[in-house]
DRENLUMKOL-297092 format. One record per residue (C-alpha): residue in one letter; x, y, z. Coordinates in Angstrom, 3 decimals. Layout:
// DRENLUMKOL-297092
<code: a east: X north: Y up: Z>
...
//
This chain:
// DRENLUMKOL-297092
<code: x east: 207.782 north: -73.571 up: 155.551>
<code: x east: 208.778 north: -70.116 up: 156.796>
<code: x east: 211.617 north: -69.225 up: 159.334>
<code: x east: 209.693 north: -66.448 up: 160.754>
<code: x east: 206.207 north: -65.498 up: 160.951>
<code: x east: 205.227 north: -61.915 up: 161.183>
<code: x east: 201.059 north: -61.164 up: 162.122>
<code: x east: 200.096 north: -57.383 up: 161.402>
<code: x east: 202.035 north: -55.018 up: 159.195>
<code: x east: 202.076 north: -51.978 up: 161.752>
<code: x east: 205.640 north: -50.744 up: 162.205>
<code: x east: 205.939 north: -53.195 up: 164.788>
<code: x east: 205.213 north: -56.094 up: 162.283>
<code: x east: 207.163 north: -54.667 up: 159.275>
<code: x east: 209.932 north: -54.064 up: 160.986>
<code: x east: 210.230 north: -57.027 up: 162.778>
<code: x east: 209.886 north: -58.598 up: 159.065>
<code: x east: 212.396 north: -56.433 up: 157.897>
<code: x east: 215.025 north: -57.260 up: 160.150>
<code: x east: 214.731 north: -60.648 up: 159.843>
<code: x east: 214.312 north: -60.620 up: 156.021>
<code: x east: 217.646 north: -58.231 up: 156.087>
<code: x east: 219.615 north: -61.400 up: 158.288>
<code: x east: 218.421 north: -63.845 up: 155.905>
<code: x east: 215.320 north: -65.569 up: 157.221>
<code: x east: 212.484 north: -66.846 up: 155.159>
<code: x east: 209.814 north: -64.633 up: 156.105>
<code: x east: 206.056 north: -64.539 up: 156.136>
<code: x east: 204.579 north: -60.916 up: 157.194>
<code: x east: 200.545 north: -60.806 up: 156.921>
<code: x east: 197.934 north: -58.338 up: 157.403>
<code: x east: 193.986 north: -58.961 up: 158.297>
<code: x east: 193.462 north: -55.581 up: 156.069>
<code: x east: 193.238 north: -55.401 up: 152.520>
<code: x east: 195.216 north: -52.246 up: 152.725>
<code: x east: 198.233 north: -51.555 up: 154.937>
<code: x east: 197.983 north: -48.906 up: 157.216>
<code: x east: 194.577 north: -48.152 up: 157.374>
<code: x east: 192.147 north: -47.602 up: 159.594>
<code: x east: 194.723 north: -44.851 up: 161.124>
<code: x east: 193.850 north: -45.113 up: 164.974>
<code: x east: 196.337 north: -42.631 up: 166.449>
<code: x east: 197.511 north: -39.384 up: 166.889>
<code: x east: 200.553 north: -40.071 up: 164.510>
<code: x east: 202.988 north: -38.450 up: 166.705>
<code: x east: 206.613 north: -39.245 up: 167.122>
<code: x east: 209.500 north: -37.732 up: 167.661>
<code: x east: 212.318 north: -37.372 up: 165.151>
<code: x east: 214.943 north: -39.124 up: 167.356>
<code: x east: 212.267 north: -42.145 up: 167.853>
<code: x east: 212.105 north: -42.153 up: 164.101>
<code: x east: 215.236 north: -41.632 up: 162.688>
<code: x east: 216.706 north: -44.568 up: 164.629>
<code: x east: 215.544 north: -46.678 up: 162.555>
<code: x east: 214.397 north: -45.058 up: 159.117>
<code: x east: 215.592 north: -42.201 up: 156.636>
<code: x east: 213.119 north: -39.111 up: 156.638>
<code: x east: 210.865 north: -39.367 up: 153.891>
<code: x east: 208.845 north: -36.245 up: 153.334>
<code: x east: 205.879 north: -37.802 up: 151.815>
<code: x east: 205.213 north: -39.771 up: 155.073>
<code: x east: 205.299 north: -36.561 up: 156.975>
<code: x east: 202.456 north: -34.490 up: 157.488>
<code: x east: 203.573 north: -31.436 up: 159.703>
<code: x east: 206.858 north: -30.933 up: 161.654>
<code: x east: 206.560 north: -29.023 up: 164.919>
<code: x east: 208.684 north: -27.274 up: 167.119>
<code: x east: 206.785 north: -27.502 up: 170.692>
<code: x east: 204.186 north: -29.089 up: 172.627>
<code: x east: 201.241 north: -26.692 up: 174.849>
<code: x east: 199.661 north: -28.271 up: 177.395>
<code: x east: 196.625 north: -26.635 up: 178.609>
<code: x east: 194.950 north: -27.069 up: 182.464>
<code: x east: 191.298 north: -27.759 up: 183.230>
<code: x east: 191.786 north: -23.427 up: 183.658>
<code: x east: 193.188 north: -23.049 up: 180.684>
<code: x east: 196.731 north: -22.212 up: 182.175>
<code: x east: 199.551 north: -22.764 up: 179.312>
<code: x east: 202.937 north: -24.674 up: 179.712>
<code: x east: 204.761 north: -24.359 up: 176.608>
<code: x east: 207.334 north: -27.159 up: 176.118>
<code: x east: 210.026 north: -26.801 up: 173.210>
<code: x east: 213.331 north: -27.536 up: 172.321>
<code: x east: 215.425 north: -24.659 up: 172.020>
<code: x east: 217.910 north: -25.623 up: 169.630>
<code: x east: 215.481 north: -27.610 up: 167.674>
<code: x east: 217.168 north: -30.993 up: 168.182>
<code: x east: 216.339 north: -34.605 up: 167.800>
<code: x east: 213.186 north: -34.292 up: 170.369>
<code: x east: 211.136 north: -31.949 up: 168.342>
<code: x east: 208.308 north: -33.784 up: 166.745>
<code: x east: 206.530 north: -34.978 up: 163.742>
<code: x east: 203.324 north: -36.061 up: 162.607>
<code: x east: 202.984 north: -38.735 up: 160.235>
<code: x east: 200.488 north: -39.373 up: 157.742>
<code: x east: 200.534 north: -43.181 up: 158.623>
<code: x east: 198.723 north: -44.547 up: 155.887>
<code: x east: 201.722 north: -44.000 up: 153.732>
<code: x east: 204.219 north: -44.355 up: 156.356>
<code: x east: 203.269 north: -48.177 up: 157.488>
<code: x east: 203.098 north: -48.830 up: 153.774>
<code: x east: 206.173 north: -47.440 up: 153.187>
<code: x east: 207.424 north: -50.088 up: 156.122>
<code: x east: 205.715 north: -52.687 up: 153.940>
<code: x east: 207.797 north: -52.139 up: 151.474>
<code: x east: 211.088 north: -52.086 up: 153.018>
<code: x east: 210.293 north: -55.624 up: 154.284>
<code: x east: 209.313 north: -56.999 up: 151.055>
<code: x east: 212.444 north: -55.013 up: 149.310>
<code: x east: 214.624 north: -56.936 up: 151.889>
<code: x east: 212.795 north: -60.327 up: 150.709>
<code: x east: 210.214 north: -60.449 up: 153.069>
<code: x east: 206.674 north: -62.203 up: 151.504>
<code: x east: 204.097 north: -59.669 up: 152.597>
<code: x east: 200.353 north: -60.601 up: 151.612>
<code: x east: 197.496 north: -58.743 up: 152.854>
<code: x east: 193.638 north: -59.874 up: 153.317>
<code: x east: 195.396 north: -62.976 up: 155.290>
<code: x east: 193.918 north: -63.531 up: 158.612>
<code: x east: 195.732 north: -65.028 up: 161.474>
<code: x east: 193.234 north: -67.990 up: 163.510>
<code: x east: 195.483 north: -69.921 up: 165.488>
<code: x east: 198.205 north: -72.255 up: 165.856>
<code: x east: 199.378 north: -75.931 up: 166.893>
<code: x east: 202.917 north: -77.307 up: 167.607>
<code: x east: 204.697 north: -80.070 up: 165.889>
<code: x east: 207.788 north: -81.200 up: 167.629>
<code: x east: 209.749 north: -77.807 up: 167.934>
<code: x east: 207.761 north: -75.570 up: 165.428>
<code: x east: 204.747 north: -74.340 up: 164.754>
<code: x east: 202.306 north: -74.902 up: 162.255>
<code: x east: 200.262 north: -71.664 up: 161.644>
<code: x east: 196.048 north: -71.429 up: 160.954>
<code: x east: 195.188 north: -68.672 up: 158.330>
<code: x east: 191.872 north: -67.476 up: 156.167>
<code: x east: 193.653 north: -66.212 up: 153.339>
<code: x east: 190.734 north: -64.325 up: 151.220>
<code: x east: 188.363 north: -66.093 up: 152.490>
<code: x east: 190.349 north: -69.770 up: 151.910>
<code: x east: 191.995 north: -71.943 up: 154.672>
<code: x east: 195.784 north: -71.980 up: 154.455>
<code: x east: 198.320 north: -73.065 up: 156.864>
<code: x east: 201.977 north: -72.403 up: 156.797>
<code: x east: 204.370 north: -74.217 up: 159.406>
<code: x east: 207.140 north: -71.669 up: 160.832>
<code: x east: 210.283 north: -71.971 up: 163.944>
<code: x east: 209.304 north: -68.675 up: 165.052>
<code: x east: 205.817 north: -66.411 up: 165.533>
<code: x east: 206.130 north: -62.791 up: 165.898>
<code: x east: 202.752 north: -61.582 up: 167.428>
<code: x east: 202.306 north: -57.440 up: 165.965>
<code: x east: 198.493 north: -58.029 up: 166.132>
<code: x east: 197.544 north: -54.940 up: 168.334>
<code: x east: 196.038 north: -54.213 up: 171.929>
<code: x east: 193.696 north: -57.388 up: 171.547>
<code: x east: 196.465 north: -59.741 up: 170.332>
<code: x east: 194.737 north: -63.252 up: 168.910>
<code: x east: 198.920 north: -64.352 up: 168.830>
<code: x east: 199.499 north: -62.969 up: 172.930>
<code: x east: 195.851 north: -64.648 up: 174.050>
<code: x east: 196.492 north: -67.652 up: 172.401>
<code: x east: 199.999 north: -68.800 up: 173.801>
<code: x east: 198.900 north: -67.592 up: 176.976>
<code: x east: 201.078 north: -64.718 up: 177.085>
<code: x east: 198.748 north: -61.428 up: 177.774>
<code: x east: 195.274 north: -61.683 up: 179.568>
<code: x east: 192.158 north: -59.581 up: 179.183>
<code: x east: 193.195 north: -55.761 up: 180.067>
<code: x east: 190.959 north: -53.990 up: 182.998>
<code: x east: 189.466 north: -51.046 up: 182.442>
<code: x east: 191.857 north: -48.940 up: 184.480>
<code: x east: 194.374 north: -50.360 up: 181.936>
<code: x east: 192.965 north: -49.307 up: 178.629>
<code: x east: 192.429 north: -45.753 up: 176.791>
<code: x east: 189.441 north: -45.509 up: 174.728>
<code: x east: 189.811 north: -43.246 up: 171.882>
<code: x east: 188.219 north: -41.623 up: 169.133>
<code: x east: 189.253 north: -38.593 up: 166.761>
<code: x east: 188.318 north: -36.722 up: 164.062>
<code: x east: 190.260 north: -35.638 up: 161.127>
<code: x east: 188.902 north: -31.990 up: 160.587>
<code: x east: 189.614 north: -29.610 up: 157.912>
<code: x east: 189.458 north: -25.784 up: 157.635>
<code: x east: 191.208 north: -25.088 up: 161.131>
<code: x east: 192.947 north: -21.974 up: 162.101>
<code: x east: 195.871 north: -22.730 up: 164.592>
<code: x east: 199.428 north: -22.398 up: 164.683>
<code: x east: 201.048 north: -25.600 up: 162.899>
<code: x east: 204.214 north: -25.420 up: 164.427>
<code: x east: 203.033 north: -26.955 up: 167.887>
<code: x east: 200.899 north: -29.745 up: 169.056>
<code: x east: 198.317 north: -29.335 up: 171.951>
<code: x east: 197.340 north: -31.366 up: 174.647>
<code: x east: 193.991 north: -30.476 up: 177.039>
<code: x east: 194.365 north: -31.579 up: 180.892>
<code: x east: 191.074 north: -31.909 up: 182.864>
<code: x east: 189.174 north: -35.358 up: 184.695>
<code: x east: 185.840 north: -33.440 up: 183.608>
<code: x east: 187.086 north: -32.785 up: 180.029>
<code: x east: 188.853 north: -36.364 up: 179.290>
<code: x east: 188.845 north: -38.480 up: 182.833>
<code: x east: 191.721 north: -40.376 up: 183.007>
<code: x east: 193.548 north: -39.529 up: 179.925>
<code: x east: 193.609 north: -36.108 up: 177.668>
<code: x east: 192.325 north: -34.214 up: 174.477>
<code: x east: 195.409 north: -33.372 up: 171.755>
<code: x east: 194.941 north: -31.352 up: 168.566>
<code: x east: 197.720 north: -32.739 up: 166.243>
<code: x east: 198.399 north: -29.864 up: 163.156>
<code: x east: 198.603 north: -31.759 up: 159.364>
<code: x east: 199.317 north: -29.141 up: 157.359>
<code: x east: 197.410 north: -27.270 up: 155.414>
<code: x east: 194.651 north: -25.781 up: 158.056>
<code: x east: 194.132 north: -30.129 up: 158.866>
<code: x east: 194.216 north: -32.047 up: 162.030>
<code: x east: 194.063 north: -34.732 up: 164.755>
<code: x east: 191.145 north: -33.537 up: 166.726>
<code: x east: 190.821 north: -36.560 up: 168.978>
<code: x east: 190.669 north: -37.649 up: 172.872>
<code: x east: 191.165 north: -40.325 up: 175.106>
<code: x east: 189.445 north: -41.633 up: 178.452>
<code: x east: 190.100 north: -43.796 up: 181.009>
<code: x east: 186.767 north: -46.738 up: 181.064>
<code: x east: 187.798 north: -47.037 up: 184.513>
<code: x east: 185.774 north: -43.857 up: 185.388>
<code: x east: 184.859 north: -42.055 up: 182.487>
<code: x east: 180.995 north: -41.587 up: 182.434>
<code: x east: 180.369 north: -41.926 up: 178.810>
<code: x east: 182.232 north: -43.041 up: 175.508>
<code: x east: 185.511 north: -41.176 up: 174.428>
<code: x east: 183.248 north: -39.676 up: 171.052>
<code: x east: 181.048 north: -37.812 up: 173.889>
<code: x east: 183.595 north: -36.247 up: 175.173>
<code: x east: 185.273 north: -35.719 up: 171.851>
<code: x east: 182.340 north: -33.552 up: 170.606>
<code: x east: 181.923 north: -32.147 up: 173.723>
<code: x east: 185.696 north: -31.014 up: 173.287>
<code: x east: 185.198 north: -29.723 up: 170.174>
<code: x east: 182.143 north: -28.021 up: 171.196>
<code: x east: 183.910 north: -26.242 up: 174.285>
<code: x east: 187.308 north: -24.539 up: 171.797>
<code: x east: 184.498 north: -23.670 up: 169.375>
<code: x east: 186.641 north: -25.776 up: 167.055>
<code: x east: 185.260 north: -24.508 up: 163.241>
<code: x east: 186.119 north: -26.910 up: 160.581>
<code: x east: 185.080 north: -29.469 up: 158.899>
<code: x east: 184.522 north: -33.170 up: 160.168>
<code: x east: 186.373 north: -35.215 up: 157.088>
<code: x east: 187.369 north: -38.539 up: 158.904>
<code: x east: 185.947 north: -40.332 up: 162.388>
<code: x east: 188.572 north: -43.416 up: 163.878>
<code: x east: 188.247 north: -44.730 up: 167.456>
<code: x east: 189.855 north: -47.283 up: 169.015>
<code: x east: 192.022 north: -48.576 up: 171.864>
<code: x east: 195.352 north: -47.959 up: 173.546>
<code: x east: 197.312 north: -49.896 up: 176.328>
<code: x east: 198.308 north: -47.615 up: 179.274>
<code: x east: 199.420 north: -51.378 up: 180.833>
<code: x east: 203.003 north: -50.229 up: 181.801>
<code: x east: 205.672 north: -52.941 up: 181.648>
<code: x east: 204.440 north: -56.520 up: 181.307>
<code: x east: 206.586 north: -59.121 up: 182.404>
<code: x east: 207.573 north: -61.068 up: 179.879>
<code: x east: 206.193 north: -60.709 up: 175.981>
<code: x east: 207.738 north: -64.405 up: 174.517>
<code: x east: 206.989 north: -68.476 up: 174.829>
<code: x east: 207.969 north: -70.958 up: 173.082>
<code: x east: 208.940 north: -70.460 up: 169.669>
<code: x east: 206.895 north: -66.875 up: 170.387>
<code: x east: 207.539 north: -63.394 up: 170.708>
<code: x east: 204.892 north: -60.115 up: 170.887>
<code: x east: 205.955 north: -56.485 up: 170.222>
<code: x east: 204.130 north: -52.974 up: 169.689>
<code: x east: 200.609 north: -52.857 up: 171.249>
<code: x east: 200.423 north: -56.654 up: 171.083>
<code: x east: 202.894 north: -56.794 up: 174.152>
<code: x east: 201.561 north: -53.331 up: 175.768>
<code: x east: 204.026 north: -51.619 up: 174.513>
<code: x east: 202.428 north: -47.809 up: 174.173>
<code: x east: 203.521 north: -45.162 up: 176.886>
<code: x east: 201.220 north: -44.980 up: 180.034>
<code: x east: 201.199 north: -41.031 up: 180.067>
<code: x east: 201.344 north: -39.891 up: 176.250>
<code: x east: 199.696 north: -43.056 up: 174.607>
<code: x east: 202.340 north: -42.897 up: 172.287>
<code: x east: 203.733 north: -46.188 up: 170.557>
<code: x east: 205.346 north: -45.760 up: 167.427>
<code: x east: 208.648 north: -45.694 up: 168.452>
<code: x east: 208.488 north: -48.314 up: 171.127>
<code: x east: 206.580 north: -50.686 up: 168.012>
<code: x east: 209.732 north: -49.927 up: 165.623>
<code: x east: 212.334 north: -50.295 up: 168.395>
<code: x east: 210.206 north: -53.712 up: 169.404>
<code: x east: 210.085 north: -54.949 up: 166.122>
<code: x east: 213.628 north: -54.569 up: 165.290>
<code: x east: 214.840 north: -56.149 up: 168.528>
<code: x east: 212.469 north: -59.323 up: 167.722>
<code: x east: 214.383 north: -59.378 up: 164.742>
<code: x east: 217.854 north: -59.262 up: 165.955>
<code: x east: 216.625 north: -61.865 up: 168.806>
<code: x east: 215.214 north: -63.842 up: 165.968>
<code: x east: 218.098 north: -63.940 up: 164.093>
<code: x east: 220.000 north: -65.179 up: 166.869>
<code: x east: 217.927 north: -68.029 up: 167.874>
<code: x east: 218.056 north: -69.573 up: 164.269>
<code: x east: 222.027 north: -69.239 up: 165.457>
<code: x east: 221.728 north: -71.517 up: 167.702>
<code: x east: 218.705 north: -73.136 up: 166.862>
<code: x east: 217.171 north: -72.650 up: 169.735>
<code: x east: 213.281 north: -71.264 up: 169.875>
<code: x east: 212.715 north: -71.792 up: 173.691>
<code: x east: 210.833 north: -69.007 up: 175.919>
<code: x east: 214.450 north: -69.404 up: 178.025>
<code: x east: 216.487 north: -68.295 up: 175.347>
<code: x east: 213.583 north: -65.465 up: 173.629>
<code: x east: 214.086 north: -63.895 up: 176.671>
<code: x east: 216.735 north: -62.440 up: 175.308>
<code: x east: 213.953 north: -60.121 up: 173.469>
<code: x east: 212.458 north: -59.393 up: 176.778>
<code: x east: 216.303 north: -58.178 up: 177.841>
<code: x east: 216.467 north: -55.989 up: 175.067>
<code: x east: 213.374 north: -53.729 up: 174.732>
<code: x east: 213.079 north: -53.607 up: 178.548>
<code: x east: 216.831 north: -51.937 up: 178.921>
<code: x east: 215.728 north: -49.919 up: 175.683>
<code: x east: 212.155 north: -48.171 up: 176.744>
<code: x east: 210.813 north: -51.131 up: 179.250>
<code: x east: 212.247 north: -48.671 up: 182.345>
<code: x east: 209.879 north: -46.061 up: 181.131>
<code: x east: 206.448 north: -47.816 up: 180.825>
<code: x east: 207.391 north: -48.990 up: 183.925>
<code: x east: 207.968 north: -45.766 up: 185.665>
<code: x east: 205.067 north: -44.030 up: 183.407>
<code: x east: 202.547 north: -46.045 up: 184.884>
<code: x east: 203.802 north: -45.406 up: 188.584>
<code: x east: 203.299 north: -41.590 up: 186.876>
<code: x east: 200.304 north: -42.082 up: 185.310>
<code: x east: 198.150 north: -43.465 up: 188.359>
<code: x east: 200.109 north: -40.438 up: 190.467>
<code: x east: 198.365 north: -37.484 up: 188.618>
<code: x east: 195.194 north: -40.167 up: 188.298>
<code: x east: 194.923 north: -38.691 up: 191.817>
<code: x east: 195.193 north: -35.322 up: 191.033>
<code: x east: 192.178 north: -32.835 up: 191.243>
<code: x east: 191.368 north: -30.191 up: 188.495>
<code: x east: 192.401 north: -27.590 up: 191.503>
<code: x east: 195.636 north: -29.197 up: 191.810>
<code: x east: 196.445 north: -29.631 up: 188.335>
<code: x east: 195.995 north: -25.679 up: 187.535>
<code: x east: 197.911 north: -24.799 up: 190.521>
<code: x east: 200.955 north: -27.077 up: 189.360>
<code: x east: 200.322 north: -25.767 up: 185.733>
<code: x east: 200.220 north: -21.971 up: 187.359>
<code: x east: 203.465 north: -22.634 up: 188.789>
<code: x east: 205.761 north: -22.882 up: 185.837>
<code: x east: 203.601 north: -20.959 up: 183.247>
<code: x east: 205.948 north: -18.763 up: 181.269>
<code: x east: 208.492 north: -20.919 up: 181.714>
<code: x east: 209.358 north: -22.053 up: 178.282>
<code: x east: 210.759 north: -25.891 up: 178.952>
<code: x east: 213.453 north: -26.725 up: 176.412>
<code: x east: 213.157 north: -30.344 up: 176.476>
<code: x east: 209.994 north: -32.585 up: 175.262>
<code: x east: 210.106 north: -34.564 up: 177.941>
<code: x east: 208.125 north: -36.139 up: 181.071>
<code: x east: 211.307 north: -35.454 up: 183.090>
<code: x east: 211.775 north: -32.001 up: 181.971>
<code: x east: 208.070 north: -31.511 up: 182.949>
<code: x east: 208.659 north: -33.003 up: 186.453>
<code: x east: 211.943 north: -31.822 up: 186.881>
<code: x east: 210.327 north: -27.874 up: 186.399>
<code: x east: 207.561 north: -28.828 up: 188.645>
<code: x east: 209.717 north: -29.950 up: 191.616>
<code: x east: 211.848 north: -26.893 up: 191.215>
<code: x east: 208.359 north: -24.936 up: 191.871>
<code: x east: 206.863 north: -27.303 up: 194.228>
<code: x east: 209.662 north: -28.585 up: 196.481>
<code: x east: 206.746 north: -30.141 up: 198.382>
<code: x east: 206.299 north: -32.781 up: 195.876>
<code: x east: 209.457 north: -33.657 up: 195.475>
<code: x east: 209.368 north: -36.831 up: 198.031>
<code: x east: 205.783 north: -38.135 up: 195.973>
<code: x east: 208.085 north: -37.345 up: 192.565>
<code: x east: 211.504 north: -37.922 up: 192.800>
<code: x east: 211.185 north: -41.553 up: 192.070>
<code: x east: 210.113 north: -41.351 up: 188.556>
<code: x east: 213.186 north: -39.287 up: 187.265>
<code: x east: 215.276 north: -42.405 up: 187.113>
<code: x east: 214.770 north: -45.755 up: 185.574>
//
């Protein structure tokens, strides 16, 4: 019997185990993989502020530290974004298969059980708990638990199961793919991000610097209406820069660009990090939003055993708490998202053109849209909606 548990050990799973380990609960975190933290299927971007909420630095997770962001138009028009004073915005790139490890760990030092090679299958209720289905190495095992915290990623067995998330459309779903690539010679101190519906439709390409001449060569497309599979337009990307280096690693995968769902908890049940939808609509982005889920879960977890209470009425309080926190922004990312959807190649170089030398201080969406209605007072009535909540 296990207060709490935890499926997948991404940051949204660890630290959800952590917290709860850290208030006392008996916790269970498992992972499908027989090592944490890999296969690596992002960018590994964050931004210090979004990571030192919650965790010390640690160099030996960190890969490259940046000072700016370039964003490039289907013309090849710059906008430079950094912050000036080099403050809590400025980024970093992680090298994730130590950093979720790393995670791991700091659940199991706070007494969290973490076993790997577990797999979750499903789940039945008896009276007011749960009793949980695993393969564990291969072997039937089942564990009965008061609370299920579903970190299982975009096609979450946990949400599908209790009913909670439903299949995503294709206008709701980045497919990815990226190459690790070797040998490269660009500036590490910024990360770059390639506009264009014929280079990446629906989404972008990013080069993310890992020290050492290495890279996140990768891209992602909207299904929706992309004519071929992201790694087409990956090597077509590639092929376009006349990026030279060497091709050392290949991941692809999926990312929500769902926006806010309504709810991400049922009985005895809560979901956080990709699992609930959780990655920006705009950027793709969803560390942050998994470790500020996760630790939420925990503090909402924490409470029900309080008061003994496991109902989807009172887990709402979950819902309360990572919607005030970064909910407002997936919502209003979407709304952003299926704006510039509309947006031809024309009209994306002419915004671009239109505050090019303009060195942005902030590494933000609303310092981007905020310079682009001081150019383009035109927009301002399609724009002015997404700078607030």
């Amino acid at each position: 019997m296990f207060d709490v548990v935890v499926v997948g050990a991404g940051p949204a799973g660890s630290m959800a185990a952590k917290t709860c380990a850290e208030r006392g609960l008996k916790v269970l975190l498992i992972e499908k993989r027989q090592e944490i933290g890999t296969p690596v299927r992002c960018a590994e971007g964050i931004s210090k502020k979004g990571l030192q909420r919650f965790v010390e630095i640690d160099r030996r997770w960190i890969s490259a530290e940046v000072i700016g962001a370039k964003i490039y138009s289907p013309d090849g028009t710059e906008v430079t974004m950094a912050e000036e004073m080099a403050g809590n915005e400025v980024g970093f790139v992680l090298e994730r298969k130590i950093f979720d490890r790393y995670l791991a760990r700091l659940a199991a030092k706070a007494g969290a059980e973490v076993i790997v090679k577990t797999t979750f299958i499903g789940f039945e209720r008896v009276g007011n708990a749960l009793r949980v289905k695993l393969k564990r190495m291969g072997e039937d095992w089942e564990v009965e638990t008061k609370l299920l915290i579903g970190a299982d990623g975009v096609e979450s067995r946990v949400g599908r199961i209790a009913g909670i998330i439903k299949t995503l459309k294709k206008s709701e779903i980045e497919s990815c793919a990226q190459y690790l690539m070797s040998g490269l010679d660009i500036d590490e101190n910024y990360t770059y991000f390639y506009l264009g519906n014929d280079l990446a439709p629906g989404g972008y390409a990013w080069i993310f610097p890992k020290g050492n001449g290495c890279a996140n060569v990768g891209i992602g497309v909207l299904p929706s209406i992309a004519k071929a599979n992201a790694k087409f337009y990956l090597d077509r990307f590639v092929e376009k820069l006349e990026i030279r280096g060497k091709i050392v690693e290949l991941v692809s995968g999926a990312v929500p660009v769902y926006g806010e769902v309504a709810t991400a908890v049922a009985d005895n049940i809560m979901l956080a990090g990709d699992a609930a939808y959780h990655s920006d609509p705009i950027t793709g982005g969803g560390i942050a939003n998994a470790l500020s889920a996760g630790y939420h879960a925990g503090i909402v977890a924490s409470e029900a055993f309080e008061k003994k209470d496991f109902s989807a009425n009172f887990l709402r309080r979950y819902d309360e708490l990572w919607k005030a926190d970064f909910g407002w922004k997936l919502r209003r990312n979407k709304r952003l998202q299926e704006f510039f959807l509309k947006l031809d190649d024309e009209t994306l170089n002419s915004l671009a053109r239109s505050i090019a030398g303009k060195n942005i201080r902030e590494m933000s969406i609303e310092a981007i849209i905020a310079e682009l209605i001081k150019k383009n007072p035109s927009i301002i009535e399609l724009l002015k909606s997404f700078l607030s909540p």
